[in-house]
N, C-alpha and C positions, 0 to 999 in steps of 0.2 A: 130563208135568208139568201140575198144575191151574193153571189162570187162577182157576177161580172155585171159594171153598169156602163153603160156607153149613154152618152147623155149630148144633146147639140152638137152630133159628130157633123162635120165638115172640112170637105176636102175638094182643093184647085190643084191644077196641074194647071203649070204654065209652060207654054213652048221655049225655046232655047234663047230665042232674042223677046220675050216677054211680049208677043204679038197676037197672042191668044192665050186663053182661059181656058179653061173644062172645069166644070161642077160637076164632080164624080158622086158626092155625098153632097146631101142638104139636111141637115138639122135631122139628124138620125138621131133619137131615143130608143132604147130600151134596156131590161137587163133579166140575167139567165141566172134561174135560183140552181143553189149548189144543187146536184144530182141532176140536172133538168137535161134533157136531150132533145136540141133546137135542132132543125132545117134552116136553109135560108137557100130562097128561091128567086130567081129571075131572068129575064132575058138578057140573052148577051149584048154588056155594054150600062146594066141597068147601077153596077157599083157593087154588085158581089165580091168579086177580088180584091177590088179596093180596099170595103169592108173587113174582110178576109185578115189581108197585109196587116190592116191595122190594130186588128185584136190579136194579130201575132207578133206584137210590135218588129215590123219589119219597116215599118212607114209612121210618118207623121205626122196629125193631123194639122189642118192650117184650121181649124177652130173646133171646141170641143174638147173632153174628154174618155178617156177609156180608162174605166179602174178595176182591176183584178186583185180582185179579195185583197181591197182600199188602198191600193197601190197604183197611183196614175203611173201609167205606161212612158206618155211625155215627157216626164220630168227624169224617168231613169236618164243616171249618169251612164254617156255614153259607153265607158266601160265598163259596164253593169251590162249593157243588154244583152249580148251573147248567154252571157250565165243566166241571167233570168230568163231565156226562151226557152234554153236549155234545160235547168232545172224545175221550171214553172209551169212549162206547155208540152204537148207530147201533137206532134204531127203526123198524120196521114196524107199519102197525095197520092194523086192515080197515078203516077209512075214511080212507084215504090222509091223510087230514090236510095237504091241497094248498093253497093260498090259489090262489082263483080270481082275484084282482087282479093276481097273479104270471104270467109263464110258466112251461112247466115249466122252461126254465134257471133262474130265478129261483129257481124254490123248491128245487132242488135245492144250487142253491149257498148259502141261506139261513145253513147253521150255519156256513160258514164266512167270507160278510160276519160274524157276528155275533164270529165268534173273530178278526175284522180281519187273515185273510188278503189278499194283494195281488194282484189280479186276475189277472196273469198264473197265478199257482201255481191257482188256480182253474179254469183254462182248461184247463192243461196236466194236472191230475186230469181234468175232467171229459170230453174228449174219448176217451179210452179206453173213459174206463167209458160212456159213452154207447155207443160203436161197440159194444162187449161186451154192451150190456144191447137192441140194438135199437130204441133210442129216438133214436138222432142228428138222424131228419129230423121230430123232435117238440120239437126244444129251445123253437122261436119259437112255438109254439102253446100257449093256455093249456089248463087243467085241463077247463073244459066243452066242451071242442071235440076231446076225445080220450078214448076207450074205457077203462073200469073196468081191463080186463087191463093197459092203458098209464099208466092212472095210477100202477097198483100197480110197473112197471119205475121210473115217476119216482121213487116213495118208497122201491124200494130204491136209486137213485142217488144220492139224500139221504140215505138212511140210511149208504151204505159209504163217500159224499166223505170223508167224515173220518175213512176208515182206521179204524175203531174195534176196539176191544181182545175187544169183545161185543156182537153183532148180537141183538136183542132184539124175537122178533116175536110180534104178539098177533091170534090168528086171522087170520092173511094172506092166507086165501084164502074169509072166510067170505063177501064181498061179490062173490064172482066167480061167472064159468061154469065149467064143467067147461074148455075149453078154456085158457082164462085159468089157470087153476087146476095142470091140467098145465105150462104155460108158466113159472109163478110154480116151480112146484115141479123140473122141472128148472134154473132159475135159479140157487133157491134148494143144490141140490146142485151145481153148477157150482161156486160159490160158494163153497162150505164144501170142494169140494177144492182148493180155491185158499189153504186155509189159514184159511180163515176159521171163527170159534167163532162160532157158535148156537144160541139155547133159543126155542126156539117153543111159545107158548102154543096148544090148538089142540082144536075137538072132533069136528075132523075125521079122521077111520080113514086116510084116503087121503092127508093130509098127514102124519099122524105115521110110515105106514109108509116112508118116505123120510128117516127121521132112524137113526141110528146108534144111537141109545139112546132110550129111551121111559120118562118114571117117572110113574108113575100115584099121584095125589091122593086120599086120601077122608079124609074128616072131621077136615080140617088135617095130615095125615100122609102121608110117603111111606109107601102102602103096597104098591105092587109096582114092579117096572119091569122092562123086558125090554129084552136085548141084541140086537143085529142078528145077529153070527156071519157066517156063512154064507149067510143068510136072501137070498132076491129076498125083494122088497118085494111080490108078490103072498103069500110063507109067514106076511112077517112081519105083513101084515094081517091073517091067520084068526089068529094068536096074539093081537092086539091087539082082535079083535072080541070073541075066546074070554071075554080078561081083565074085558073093558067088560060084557060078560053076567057076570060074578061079581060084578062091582062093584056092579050094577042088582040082585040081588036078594040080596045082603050074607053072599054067602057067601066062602070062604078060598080063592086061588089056590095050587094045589100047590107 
């Protein structure tokens, strides 16, 4: 069953005196079954961020749809949307986006002071998922006093307290090590067989072969994308490298 279907997405930017266009998206379909852990791939400029903005409804679209478990995105009343990002979506971004003023309990529990949960039910989430995420004995420390890989465990603790519908990550591993990275990425598959739905934005070969599905971007359009099957994640790298050399010199995927 989809959670999320994005159907003739399309998106113009117009310059400030309406002198130019941009076709960022062109007639984008598709949609992400509940549990499914997506990639999305492409060169820069090809409409991944855009994409991105718009299944987090931070943007919107100039034709099309995006429905999240049957909820057009568009049509939210403008004071609706905050809550709904916030209760609905769970974010990851390569710069953790922590407040150093905060600890990491603080910032983790953030969206749900702000949806004026009661401290208890804040407690009783976040102890779990702390034990789970390896971060327990980091609650009382802030954000400069703990390692990139650990900030990035906090911002998935903040991202999944509020149980959300669609975990929403944008290059998550681009600000890491390789270790960190590894670490981020089996988390991240923990995660998603825990039932959890994911679309990670990403230009990285090594994070995307870890996703169940990969749809590759170019020139505002889905134009390939490759299923896991059978695949280790070492097969499904050399297919995804294969693709990324078609895409770089513009030629057609069989």
């Amino acid at each position: 069953m989809s959670i999320l279907e994005v159907r003739d997405l399309k998106k113009i930017y117009t310059s400030r005196f309406g002198t130019q266009k941009v076709e960022a998206l062109r007639r984008v379909t598709f949609s992400v079954e509940r549990g499914e852990y997506v990639a999305v791939m492409g060169e820069s400029g090809s409409g991944k961020t855009t994409l991105l903005n718009l299944l987090a409804a931070l943007d919107k679209p100039t034709a099309g749809t995006v429905y999240l478990d049957g909820i057009d995105l568009a049509r939210l009343p403008e004071k609706d949307v905050a809550a709904f990002r916030r209760d609905q979506l769970g974010f990851v971004f390569q710069e953790f986006n922590l407040l150093d003023t905060f600890t990491v309990e603080d910032n983790i529990y953030l969206p749900l002071v702000l949806a004026g949960r009661p401290h208890g039910e804040m407690a009783a989430r976040l102890e779990p998922l702390a034990r789970e995420l390896g971060i327990s004995e980091l609650l009382k420390k802030y954000p400069y006093e703990i390692s990139g890989g650990q900030k990035q465990r906090a911002a998935v603790a903040r991202a999944l307290i509020t149980e959300p519908k669609l975990l929403l990550a944008d290059e998550p591993t681009g600000a890491l090590d390789s270790r960190s990275t590894d670490e981020l990425l089996s988390l991240f598959a923990e995660v998603n067989r825990r039932g959890q739905t994911i679309v990670m934005v990403t230009h990285s070969v090594k994070a995307a072969s870890r996703a169940s599905r990969v749809l590759f971007i170019r020139d505002g359009e889905v134009y390939h994308q490759l299923y896991r099957g059978g695949d280790t994640n070492e097969q499904l790298y050399q297919k995804i490298s294969d693709t990324l050399t078609v895409l770089a010199t513009g030629g057609d995927v069989a």
